[in-house]
C-alpha positions in Angstrom: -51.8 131.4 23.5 -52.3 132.3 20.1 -53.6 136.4 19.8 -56.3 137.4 17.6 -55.7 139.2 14.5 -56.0 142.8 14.1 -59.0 144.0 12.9 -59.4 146.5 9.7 -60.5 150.4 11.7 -63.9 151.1 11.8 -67.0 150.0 13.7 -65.9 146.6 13.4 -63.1 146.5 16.2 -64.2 144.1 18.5 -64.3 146.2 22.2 -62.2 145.6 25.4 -64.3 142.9 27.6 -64.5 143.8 30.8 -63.2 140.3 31.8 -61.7 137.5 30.7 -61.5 133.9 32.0 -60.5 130.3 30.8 -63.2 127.7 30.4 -62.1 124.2 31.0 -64.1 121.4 29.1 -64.4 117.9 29.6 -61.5 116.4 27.9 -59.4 119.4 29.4 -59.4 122.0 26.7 -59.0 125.6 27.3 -61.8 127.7 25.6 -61.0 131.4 25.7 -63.9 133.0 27.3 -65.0 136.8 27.4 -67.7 139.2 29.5 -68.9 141.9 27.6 -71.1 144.6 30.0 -72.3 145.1 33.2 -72.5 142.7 35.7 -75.9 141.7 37.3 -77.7 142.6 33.3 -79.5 140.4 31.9 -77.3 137.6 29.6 -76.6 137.0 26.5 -74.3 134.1 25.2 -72.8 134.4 22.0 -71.8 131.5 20.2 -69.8 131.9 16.6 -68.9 130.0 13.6 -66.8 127.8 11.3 -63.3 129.4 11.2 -64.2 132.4 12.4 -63.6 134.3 16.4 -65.0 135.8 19.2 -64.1 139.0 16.6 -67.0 138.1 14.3 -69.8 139.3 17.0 -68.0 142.9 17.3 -71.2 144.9 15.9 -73.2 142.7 18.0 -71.6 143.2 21.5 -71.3 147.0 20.8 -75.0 146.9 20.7 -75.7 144.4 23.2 -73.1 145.4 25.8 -74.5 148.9 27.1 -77.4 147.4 28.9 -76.5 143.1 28.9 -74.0 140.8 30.6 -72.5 139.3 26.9 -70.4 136.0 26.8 -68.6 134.9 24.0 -66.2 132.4 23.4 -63.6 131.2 20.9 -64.6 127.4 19.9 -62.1 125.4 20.3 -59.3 125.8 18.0 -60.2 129.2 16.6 -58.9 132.5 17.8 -56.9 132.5 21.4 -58.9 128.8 22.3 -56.2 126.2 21.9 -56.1 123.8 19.1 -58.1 120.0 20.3 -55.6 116.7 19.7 -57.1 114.4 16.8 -59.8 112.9 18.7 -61.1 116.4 19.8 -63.1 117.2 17.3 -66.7 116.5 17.2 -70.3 117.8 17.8 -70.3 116.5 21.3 -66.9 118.2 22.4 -68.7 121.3 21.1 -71.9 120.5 23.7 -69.1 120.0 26.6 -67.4 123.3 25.7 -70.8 125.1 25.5 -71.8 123.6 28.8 -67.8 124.6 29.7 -68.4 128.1 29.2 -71.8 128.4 30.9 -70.7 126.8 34.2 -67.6 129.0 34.1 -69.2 132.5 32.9 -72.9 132.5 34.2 -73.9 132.8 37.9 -75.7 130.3 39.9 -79.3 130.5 39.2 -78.8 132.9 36.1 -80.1 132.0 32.9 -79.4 133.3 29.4 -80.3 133.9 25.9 -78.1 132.0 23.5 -77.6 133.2 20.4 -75.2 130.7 18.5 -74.3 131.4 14.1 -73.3 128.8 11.9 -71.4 126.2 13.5 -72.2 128.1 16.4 -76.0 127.1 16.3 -75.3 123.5 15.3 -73.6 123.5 18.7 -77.0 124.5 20.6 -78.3 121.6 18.6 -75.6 119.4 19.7 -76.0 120.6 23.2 -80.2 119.9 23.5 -80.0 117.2 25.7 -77.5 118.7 28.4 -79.4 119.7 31.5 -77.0 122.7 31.7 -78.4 123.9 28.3 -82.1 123.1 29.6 -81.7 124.8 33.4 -79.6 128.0 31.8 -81.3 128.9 28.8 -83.8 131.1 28.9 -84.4 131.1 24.9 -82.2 130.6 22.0 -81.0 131.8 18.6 -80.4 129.7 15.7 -78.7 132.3 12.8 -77.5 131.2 9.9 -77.4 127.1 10.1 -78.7 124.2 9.4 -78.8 120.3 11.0 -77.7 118.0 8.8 -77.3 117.6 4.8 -75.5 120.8 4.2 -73.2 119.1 1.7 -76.4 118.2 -0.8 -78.0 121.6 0.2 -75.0 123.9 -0.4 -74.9 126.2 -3.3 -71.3 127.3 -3.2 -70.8 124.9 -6.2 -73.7 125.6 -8.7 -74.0 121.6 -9.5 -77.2 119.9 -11.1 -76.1 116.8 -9.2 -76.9 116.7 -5.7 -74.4 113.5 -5.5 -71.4 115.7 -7.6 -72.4 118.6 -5.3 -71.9 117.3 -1.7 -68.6 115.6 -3.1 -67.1 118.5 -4.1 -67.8 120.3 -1.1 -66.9 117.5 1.4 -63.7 118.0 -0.5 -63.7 122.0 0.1 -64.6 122.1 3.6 -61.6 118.9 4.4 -59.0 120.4 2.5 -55.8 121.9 4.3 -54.8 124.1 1.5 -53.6 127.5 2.8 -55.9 130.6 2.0 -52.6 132.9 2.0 -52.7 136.8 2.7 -56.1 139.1 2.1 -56.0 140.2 -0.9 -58.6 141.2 -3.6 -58.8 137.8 -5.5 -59.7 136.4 -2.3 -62.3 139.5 -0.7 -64.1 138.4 -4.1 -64.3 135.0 -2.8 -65.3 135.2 0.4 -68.1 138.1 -0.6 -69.5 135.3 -2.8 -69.0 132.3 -0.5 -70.5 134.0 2.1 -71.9 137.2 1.2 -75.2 138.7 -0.2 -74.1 140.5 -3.5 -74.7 144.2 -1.7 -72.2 143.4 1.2 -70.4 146.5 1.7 -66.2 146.2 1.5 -65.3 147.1 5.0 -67.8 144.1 5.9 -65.9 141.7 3.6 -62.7 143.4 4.5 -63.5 142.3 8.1 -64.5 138.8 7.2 -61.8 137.9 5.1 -59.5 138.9 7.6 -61.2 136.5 10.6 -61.6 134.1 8.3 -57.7 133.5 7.0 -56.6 133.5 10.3 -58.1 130.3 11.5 -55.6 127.9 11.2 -55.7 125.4 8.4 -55.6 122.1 10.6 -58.5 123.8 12.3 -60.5 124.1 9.4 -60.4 121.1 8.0 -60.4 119.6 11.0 -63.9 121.1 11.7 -64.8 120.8 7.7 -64.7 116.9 8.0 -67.3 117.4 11.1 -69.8 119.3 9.5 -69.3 117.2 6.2 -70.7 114.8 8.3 -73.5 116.3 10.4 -76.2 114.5 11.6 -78.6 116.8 14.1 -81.7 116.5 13.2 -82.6 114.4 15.8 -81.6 116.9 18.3 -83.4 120.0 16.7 -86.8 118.5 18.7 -85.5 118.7 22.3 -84.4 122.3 22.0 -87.7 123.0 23.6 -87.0 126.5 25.0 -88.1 129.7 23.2 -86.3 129.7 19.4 -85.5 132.3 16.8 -84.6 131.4 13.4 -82.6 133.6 11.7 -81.8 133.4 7.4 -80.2 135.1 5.0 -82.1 135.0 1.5 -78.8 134.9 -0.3 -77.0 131.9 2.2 -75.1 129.9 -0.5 -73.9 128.1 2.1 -77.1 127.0 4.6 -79.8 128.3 1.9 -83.2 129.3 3.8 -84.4 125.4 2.9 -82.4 124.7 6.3 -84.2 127.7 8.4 -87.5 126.6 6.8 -86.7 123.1 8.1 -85.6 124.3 11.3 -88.8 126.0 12.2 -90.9 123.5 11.6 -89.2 120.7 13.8 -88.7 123.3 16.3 -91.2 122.8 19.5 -91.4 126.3 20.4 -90.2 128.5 17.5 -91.1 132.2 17.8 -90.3 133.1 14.6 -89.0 133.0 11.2 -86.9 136.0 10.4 -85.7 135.8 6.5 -83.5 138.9 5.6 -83.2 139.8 1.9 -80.4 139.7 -0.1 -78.1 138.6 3.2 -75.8 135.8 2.6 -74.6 133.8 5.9 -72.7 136.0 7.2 -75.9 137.5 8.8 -74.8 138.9 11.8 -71.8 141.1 10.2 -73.9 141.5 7.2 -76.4 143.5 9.5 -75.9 143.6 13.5 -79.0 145.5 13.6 -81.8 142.9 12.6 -79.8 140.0 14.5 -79.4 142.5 17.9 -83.3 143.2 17.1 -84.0 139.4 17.5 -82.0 138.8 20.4 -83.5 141.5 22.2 -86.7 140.9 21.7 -85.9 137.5 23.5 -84.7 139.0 25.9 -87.6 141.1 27.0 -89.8 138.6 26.5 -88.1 135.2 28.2 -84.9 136.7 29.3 -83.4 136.7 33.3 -84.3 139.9 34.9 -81.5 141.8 36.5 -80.4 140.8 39.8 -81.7 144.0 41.6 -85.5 142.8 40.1 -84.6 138.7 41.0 -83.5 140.1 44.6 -87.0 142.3 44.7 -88.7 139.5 43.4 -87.7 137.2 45.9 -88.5 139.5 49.0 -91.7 139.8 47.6 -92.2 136.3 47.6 -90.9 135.3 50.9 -93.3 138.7 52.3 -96.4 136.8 50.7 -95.7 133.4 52.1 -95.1 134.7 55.7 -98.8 136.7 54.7 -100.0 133.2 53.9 -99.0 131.6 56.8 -99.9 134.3 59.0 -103.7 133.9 57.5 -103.7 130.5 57.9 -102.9 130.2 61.7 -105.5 133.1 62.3 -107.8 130.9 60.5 -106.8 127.7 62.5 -107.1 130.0 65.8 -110.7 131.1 65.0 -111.9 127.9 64.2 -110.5 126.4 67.3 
C-alpha cells in the first residue's frame, strides 16, 4: 500500500485517526478509509478531490473531530487507496466506492452529513440515486464543483473560444506528463490554477505537495472522466438538505457552476460565495467550510447515540401510555 506523503509542519498535518479500516467496493477495490473522533458523535463524511488525499481535509478534521465522528477516504487511486485496472474508472465506480465506505464506516441506522470537494462532490452527484446515499444522508455539501461542462466553463486557459478552451483543457486534465519535485516554478502554478491571489505560502506549500504526489496514471486517468462529465441529470434527486459552497476566484469550477447548482437543487439551503477564494476552498479557509458543515449538522444532523437511545425510550414509554389509555377507554365503555 502506497503511504501518504509527508506533509510541510504547521497546522496543516493531517491528525492520527483514531481508526482505520479497508472499504471494499463493488468491483473489489480497496478504498483506504479513516475515523476521525469520538464514537457515538454525530457524523461527518468527508469526501475529497481530483488528485488530491484524505491529507487535503487536515484543517477540517482538526475542527470537526473534537465533538464529531469524521470519515474520510482516499478515492480510489489517490493516496494509500489502490490504483483501479483500466475499466475502473468512472462516475459510477465513485457512487459504489461512496456507498463502499458508508456501509463499511457508519453504524446501522446512523446517518451523516456529507460534505464532498471537487471531484469529491461530483461523486455525491453520481451517487443520488443509491438508496444508501438516500437512507444515510442526513444533508450534504457540494464545495467547490460543478456537474457537467467544466471544460467550456474553465478559466485556467484565458481563451475567447469556448470550443479552443475545452480542447485545451481536455488535453491538460488527460495528459500523463510528470509534475516533478515542488519547487517554486510550480507553487506559482498551482497558487494560480487553484488558488485565490491572497493564498498564503504554507497553504500552497501544502497543496502543491498533495497534489504531485498523485500518481500520473491516476490523473489522467481521472482527467479523461471529468473531461467528460455529464451529471446534471443527477443534481435533481439529491433531494436531501444541500449546501453550496464557491470560491469567487475558482478558475477552475467558476461560481457559474455553484449558481447552477443551486438552482437545480430541490432543497438547497444556501449559497455560500467566499471572496477572493479559488477552489481550493476548504484549505484556503477551514473556517467558513467547518462553519457550513456544522450548521448542517445542528440543524438535520443524527443526534448522538446517548440522545437516539433517550429518544427511543421515550417513545416506546409513550406508546405503552397510549395503549394503556386506550384499553381503559375500551374497559369503560364496555
Amino acid at each position: 500500500m502506497r503511504r501518504a506523503p509527508s506533509p510541510p509542519p504547521g497546522p496543516y498535518v493531517p491528525p492520527v485517526p483514531e481508526r482505520e479500516l479497508t472499504a471494499v467496493s463493488a468491483d473489489g477495490s480497496r478504498i483506504h478509509t479513516e475515523l476521525h473522533g469520538p464514537e457515538g458523535a454525530p457524523a461527518v463524511l468527508l469526501a475529497h478531490g481530483w488528485v488530491c488525499s484524505t491529507a487535503f481535509w487536515a484543517p477540517v478534521v482538526r475542527a470537526l473531530s473534537a465533538d464529531h465522528r469524521v470519515i474520510l477516504y482516499d478515492q480510489r487511486g489517490h493516496g494509500r487507496s489502490p490504483a483501479p485496472g483500466p475499466g475502473g474508472y468512472g462516475t459510477e465506480a465513485l457512487a459504489d466506492d461512496l456507498v463502499a465506505v458508508l456501509e463499511a464506516a457508519l453504524p446501522s441506522g446512523r446517518r451523516a452529513v456529507l460534505a464532498g470537494h471537487s471531484m469529491g462532490a461530483m461523486t455525491l452527484m453520481a451517487a443520488a440515486d443509491r438508496p444508501v446515499l438516500r437512507e444515510r444522508a442526513a444533508a450534504a455539501v457540494l464545495c467547490s464543483t460543478g456537474a457537467a461542462r467544466l471544460m467550456e466553463r474553465s478559466r485556467v486557459v484565458p481563451l475567447r473560444s469556448p470550443r479552443a478552451r475545452a480542447r485545451v483543457h481536455r488535453l491538460l486534465l488527460g495528459s500523463r506528463a510528470p509534475l516533478g519535485p515542488v519547487t517554486p516554478l510550480s507553487k506559482r502554478l498551482v497558487r494560480y490554477v487553484t488558488m485565490g491571489p491572497g493564498a498564503d505560502p504554507a497553504t500552497v506549500e501544502v497543496a502543491a505537495r498533495i497534489l504531485h504526489a498523485c500518481p500520473r496514471v491516476v490523473r489522467a486517468g481521472w482527467g479523461r472522466v471529468l473531461a467528460a462529465l455529464e451529471l446534471d441529470a443527477r443534481v435533481g434527486r439529491l433531494t436531501m438538505p444541500t449546501a453550496v459552497i464557491a470560491g469567487t476566484a475558482d478558475r477552475l469550477t467558476p461560481t457559474e457552476h455553484a449558481h447552477a447548482l443551486a438552482a437545480a437543487l430541490p432543497h438547497c439551503t444556501g449559497l455560500t460565495e467566499l471572496p477572493g477564494l479559488g477552489h481550493m476552498t476548504p484549505l484556503e479557509d477551514p473556517e467558513a467550510v467547518t462553519g457550513v458543515i456544522r450548521g448542517l449538522v445542528e440543524e438535520y444532523g443524527t443526534p448522538r447515540e446517548a440522545d437516539l437511545t433517550t429518544s427511543t425510550e421515550a417513545g416506546h414509554t409513550a406508546a405503552a401510555a397510549a395503549v394503556a389509555a386506550e384499553a381503559d377507554a375500551k374497559e369503560q365503555t364496555a
